[in-house]
LUMTI-642808 format. One record per atom (N, C-alpha, C, CB): residue number from 1; x, z, y. Coordinates in steps of 0.2 Angstrom, whole numbers, plus 5000, padded with zeros to 4 digits. Glycine has a CB too. Layout:
N
R   pos      X      Z      Y
R   NUM      X      Z      Y
...
! end
This chain:
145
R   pos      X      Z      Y
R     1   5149   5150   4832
R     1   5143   5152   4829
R     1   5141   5158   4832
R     1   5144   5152   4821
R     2   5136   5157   4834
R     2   5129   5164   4836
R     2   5129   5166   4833
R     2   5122   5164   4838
R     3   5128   5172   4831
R     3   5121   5179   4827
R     3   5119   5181   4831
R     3   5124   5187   4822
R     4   5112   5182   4828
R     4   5107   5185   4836
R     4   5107   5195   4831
R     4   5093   5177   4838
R     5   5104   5192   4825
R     5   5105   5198   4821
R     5   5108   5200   4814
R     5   5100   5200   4820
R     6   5108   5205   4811
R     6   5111   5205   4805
R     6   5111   5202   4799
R     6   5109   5208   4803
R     7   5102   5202   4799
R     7   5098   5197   4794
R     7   5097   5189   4794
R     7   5092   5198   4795
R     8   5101   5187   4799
R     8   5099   5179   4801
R     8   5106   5177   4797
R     8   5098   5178   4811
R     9   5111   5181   4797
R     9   5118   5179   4795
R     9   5116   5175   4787
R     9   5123   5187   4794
R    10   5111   5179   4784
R    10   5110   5176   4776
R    10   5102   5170   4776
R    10   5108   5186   4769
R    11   5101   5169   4782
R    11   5095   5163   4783
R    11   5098   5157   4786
R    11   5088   5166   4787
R    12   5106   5159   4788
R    12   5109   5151   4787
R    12   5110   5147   4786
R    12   5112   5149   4787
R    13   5109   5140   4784
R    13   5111   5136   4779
R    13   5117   5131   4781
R    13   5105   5133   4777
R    14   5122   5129   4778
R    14   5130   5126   4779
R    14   5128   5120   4785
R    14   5135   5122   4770
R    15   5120   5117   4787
R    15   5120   5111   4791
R    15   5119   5116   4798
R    15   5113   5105   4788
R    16   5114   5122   4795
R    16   5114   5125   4803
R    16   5120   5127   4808
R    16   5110   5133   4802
R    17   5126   5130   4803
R    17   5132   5129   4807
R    17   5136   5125   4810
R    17   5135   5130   4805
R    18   5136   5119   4804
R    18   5139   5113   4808
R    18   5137   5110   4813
R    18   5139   5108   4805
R    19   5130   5111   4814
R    19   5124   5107   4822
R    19   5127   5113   4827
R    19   5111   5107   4820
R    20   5128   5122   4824
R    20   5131   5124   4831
R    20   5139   5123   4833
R    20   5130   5133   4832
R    21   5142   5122   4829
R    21   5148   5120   4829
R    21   5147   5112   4833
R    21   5151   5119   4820
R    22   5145   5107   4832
R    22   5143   5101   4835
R    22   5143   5104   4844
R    22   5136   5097   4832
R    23   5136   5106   4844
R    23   5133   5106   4849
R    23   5136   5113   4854
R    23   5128   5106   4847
R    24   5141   5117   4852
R    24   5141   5121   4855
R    24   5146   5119   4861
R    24   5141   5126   4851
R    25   5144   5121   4865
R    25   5146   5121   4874
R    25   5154   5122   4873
R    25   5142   5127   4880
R    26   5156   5128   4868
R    26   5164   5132   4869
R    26   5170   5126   4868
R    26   5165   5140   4860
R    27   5167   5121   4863
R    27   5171   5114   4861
R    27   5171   5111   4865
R    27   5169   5109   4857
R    28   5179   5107   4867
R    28   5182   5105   4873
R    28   5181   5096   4870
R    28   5190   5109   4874
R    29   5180   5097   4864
R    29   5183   5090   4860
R    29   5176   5086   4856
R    29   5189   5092   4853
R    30   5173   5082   4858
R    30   5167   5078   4854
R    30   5170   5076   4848
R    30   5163   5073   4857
R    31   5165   5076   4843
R    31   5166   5072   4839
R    31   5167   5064   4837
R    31   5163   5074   4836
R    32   5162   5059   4843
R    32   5165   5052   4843
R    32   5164   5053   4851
R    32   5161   5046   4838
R    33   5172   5047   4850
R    33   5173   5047   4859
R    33   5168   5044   4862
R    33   5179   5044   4862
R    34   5163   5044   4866
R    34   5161   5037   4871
R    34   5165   5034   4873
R    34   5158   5038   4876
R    35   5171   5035   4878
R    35   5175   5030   4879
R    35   5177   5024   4874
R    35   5180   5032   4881
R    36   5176   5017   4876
R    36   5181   5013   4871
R    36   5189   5013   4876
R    36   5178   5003   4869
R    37   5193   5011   4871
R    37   5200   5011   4872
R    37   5201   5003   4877
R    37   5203   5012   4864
R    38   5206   5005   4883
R    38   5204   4999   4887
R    38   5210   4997   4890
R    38   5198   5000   4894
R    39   5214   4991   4887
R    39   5222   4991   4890
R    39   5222   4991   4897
R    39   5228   4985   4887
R    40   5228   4991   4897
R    40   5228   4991   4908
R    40   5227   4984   4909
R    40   5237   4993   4913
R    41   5226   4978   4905
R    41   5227   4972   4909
R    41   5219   4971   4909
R    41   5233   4964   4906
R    42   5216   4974   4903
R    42   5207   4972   4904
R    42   5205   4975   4910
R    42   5202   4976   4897
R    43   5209   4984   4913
R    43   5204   4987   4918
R    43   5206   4984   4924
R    43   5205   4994   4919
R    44   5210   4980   4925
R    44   5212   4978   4930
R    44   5208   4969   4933
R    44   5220   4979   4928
R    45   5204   4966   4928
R    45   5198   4960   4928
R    45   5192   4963   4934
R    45   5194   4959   4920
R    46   5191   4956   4937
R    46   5183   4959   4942
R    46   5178   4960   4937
R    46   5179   4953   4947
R    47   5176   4957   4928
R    47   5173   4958   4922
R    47   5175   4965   4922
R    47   5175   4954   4917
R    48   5180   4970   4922
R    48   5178   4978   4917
R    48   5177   4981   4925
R    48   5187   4982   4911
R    49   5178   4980   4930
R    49   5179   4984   4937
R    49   5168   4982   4937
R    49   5186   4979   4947
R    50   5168   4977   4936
R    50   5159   4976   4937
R    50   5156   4981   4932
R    50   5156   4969   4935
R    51   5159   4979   4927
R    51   5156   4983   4919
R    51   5157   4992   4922
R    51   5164   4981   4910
R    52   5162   4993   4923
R    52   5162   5000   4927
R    52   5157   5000   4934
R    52   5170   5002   4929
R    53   5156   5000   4936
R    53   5152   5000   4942
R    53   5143   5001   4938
R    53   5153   4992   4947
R    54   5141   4996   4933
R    54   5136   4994   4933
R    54   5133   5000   4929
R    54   5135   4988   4931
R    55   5138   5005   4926
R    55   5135   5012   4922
R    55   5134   5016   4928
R    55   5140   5016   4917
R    56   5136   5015   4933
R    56   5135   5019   4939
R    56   5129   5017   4945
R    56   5142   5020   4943
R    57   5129   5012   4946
R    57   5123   5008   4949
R    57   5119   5004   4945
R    57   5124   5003   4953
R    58   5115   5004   4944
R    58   5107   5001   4941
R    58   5107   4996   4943
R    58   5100   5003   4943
R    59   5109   4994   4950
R    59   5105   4990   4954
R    59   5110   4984   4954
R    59   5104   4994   4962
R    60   5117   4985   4952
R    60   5121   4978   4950
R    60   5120   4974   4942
R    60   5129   4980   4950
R    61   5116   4977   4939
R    61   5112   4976   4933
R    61   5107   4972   4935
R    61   5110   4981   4929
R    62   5102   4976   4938
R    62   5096   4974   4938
R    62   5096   4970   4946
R    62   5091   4981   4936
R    63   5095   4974   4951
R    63   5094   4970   4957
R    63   5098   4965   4961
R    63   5093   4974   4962
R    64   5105   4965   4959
R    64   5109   4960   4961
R    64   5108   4953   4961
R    64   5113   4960   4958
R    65   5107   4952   4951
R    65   5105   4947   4949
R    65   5098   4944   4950
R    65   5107   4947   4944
R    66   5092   4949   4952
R    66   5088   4946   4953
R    66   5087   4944   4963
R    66   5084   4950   4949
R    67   5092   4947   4966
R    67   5091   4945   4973
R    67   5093   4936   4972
R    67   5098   4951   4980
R    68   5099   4938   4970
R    68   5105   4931   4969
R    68   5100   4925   4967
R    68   5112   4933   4963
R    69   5095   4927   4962
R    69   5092   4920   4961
R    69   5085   4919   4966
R    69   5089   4919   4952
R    70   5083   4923   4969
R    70   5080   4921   4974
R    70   5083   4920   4980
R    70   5076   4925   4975
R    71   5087   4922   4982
R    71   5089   4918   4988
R    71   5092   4908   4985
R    71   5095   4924   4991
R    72   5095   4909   4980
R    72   5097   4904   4976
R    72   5089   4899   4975
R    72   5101   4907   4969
R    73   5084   4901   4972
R    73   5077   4898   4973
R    73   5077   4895   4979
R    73   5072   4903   4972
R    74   5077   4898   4984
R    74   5074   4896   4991
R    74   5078   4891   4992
R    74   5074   4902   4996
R    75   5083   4890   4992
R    75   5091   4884   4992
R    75   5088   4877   4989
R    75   5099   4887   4986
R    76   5086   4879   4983
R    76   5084   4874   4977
R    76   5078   4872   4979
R    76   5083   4876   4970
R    77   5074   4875   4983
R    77   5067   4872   4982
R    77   5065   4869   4989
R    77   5061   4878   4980
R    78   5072   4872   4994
R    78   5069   4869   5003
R    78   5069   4862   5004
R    78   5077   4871   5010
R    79   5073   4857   4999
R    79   5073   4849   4999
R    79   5065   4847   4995
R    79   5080   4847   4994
R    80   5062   4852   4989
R    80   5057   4848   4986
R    80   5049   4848   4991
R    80   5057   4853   4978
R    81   5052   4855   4995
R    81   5045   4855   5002
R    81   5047   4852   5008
R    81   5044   4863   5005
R    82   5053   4848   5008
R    82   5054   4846   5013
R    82   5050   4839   5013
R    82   5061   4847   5014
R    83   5052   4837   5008
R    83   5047   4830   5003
R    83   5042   4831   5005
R    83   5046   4831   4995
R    84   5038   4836   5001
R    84   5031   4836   5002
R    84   5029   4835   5012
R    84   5030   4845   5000
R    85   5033   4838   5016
R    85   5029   4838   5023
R    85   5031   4832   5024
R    85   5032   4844   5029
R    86   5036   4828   5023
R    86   5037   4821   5025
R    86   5032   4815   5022
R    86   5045   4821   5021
R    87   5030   4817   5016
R    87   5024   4813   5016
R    87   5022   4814   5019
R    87   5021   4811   5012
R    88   5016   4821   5021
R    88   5010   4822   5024
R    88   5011   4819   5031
R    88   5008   4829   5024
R    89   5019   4818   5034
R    89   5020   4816   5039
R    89   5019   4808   5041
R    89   5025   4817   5039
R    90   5020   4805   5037
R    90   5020   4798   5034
R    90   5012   4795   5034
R    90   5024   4799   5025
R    91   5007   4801   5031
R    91   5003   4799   5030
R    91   4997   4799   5036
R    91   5002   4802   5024
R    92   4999   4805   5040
R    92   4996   4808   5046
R    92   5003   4804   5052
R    92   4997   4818   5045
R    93   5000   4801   5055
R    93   5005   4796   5060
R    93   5003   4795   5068
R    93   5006   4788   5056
R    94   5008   4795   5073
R    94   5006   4796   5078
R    94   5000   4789   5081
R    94   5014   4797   5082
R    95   4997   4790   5085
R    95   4995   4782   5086
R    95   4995   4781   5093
R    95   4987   4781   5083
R    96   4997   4775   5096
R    96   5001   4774   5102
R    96   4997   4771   5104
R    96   5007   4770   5103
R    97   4997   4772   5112
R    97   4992   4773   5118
R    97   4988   4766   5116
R    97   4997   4773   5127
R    98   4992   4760   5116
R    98   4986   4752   5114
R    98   4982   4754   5108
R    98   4989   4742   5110
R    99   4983   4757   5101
R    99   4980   4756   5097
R    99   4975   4762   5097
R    99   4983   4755   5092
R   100   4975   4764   5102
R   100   4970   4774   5105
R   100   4967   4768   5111
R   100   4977   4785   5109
R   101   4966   4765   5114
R   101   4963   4760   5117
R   101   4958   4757   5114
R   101   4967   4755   5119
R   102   4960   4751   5109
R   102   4957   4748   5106
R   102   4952   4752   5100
R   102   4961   4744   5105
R   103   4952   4759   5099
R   103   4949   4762   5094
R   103   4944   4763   5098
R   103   4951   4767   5090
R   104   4944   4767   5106
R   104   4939   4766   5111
R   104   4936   4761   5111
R   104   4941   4766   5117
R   105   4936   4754   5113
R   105   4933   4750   5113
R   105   4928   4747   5108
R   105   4937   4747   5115
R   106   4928   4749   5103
R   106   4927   4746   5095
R   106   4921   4751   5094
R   106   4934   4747   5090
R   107   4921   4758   5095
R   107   4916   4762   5096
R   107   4911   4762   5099
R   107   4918   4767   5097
R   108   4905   4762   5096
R   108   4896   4760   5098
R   108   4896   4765   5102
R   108   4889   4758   5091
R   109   4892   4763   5107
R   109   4891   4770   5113
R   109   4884   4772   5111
R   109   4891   4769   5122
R   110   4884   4779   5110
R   110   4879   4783   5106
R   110   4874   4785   5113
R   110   4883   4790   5100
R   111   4868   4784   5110
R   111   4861   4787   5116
R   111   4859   4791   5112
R   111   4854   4783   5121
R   112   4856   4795   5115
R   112   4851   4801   5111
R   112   4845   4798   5109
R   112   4848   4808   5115
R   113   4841   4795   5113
R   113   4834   4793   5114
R   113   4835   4786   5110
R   113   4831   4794   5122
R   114   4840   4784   5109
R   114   4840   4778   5103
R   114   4840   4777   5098
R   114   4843   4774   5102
R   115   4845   4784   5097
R   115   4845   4788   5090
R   115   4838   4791   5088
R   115   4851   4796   5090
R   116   4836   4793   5090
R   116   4829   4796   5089
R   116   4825   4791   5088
R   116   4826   4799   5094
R   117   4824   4787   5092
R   117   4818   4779   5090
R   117   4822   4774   5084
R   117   4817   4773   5099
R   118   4826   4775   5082
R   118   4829   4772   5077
R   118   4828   4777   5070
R   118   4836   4772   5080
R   119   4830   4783   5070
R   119   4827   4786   5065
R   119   4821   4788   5063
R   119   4829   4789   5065
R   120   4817   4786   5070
R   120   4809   4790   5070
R   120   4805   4782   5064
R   120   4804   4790   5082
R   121   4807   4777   5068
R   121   4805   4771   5063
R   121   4805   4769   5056
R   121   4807   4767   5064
R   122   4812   4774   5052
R   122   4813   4773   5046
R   122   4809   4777   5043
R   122   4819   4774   5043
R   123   4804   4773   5038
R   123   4801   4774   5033
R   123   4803   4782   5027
R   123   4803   4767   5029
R   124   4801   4789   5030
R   124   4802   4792   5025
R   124   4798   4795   5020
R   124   4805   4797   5027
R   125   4791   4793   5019
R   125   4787   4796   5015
R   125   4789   4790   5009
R   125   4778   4798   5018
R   126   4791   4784   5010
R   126   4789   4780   5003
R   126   4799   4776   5001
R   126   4781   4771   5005
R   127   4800   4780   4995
R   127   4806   4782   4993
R   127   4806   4783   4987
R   127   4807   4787   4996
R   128   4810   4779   4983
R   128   4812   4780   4973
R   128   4818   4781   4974
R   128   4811   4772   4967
R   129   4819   4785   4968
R   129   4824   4789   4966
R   129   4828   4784   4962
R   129   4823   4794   4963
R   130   4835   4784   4964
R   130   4838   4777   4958
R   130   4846   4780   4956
R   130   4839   4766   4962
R   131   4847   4780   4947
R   131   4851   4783   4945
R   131   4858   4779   4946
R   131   4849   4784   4938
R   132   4862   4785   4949
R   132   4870   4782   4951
R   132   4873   4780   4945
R   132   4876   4788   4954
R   133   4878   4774   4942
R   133   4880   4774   4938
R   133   4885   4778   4935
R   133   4880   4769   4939
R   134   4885   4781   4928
R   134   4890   4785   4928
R   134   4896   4783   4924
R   134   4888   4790   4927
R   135   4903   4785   4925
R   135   4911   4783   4923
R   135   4910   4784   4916
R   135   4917   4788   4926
R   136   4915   4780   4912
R   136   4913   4781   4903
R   136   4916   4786   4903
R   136   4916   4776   4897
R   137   4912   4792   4898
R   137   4913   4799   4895
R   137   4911   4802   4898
R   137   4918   4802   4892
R   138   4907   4803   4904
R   138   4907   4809   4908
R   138   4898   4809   4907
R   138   4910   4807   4917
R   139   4896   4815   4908
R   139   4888   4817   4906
R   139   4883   4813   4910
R   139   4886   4825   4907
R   140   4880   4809   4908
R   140   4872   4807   4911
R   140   4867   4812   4914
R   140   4868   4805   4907
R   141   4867   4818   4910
R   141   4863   4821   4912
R   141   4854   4820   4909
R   141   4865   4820   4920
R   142   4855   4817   4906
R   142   4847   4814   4903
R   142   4846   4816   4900
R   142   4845   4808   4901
R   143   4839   4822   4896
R   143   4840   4826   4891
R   143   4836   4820   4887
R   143   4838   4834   4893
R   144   4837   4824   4880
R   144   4832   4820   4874
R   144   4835   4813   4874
R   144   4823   4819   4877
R   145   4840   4808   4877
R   145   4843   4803   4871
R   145   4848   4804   4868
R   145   4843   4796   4873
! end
């Protein structure tokens, strides 16, 4: 217990002592231990050696377990994309020299100036508008019925 002055001795009250008594630095001995009590066969587990470690690193708490399930993710997920590219493979397919022949052959050989006399002849000033049929429940678009 401090006194700073004379007067302060009678403006004590029995809790103010006990909190300097608690808190005071000169006490070698806390009042509840933090340690728990730990036999030698518990300290001696990779469970209490981790448990000790993880009050001293953060990072076996917190970043360990989060590395561990990302690299673990990446493991789990390399077969479900692997899938994926295998159809697009499947779907996208090489095409061999006869059947790159015959798609030549089969292709109308385009002129400029036929294209042009061919489009110049279609009819564009006379032209009706005609409504696409539309899927059940999807909007018409027709206001007022």
């Amino acid at each position: 217990l401090t006194v700073k002055s004379p007067s302060a001795i009678y403006q004590t009250t029995p809790t103010d002592c006990l909190w300097d008594c608690l808190t005071s630095s000169s006490s070698t001995m806390s009042v509840f231990s933090n340690k728990k009590f730990q036999s030698k066969a518990d300290t001696n587990t990779f469970a209490a050696k981790y448990r000790a470690q993880m009050a001293k690193r953060p990072f076996l708490l917190f970043g360990l377990p989060f590395v561990a399930v990302m690299i673990a993710g990446s493991f789990v997920l390399t077969p479900a994309t692997a899938i994926r590219y295998e159809k697009h493979d499947r779907r996208v397919r090489q095409v061999t020299r006869d059947e790159e022949l015959n798609l030549r052959r089969s292709a109308r050989k385009v002129d400029m100036k036929e294209e042009y006399y061919r489009l110049a002849a279609k009819d564009i000033d006379n032209w009706e508008q005609k409504r696409v049929q539309r899927l059940k429940g999807e909007h018409d678009g027709i206001i007022g019925e």
